[in-house]
C-alpha positions as CSV (number, residue, x, y, z in Angstrom):
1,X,29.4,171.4,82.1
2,X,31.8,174.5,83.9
3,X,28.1,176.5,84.5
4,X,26.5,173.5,86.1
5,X,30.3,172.8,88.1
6,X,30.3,176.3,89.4
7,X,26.7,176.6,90.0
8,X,27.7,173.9,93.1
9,X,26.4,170.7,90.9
10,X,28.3,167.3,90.4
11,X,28.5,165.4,87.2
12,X,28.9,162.2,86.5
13,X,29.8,161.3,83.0
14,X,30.6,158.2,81.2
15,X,33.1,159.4,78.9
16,X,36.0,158.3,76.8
17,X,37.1,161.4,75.2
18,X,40.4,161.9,76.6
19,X,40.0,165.9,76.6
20,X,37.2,164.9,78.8
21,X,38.7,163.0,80.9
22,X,41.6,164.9,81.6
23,X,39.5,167.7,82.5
24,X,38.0,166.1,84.9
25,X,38.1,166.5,88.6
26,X,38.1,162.7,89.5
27,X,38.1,159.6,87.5
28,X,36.4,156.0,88.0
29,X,38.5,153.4,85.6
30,X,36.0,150.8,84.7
31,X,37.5,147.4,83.2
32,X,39.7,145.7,81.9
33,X,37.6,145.4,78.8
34,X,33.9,146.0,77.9
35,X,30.9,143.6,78.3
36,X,31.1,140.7,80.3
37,X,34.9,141.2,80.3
38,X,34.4,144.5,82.7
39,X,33.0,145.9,85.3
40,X,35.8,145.9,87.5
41,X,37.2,149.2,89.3
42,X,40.7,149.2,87.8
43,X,41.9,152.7,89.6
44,X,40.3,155.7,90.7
45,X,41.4,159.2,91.8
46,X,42.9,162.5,89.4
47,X,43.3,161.6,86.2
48,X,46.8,162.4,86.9
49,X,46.6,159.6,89.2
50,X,44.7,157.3,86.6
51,X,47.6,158.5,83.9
52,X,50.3,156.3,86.6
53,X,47.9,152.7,86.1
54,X,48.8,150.3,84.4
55,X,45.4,150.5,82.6
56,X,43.8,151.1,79.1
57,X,42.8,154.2,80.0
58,X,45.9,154.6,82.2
59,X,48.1,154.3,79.5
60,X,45.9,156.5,76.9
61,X,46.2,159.3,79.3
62,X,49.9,159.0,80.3
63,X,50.5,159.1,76.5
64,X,47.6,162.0,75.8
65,X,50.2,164.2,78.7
66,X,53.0,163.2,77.5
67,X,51.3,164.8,74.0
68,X,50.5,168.4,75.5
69,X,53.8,168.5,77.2
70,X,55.9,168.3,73.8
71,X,53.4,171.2,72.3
């Protein structure tokens, strides 16, 4: 994904591994729940951005930081 990246490509991926995601450049929450229950842009922007929502993918990555900061 860094080869295509650098090679001046864009990716979109539908992802939710959290090393993913927090690699990421820029992040689309899609929600509040799966199915019929979704669908809705709940945030977008950095996934440090995303990490500040009140979200479920919000919340996993403000816990997944909060993870790597305490080693």
């Amino acid at each position: 994904m860094k080869e295509l990246v650098e090679a001046g490509n864009s990716l979109l991926i539908v992802e939710h591994n959290l090393d993913v995601i927090a690699s990421s450049d820029y992040v689309i929450d899609i929600g509040p729940k799966a199915g019929k229950y979704g669908g809705n842009i709940m945030g977008m922007g950095t996934p440090l951005e995303i990490a500040k929502l009140d979200t479920k993918t919000g919340n996993a990555l403000r816990e997944y930081f909060e993870t790597i900061k305490k080693g």
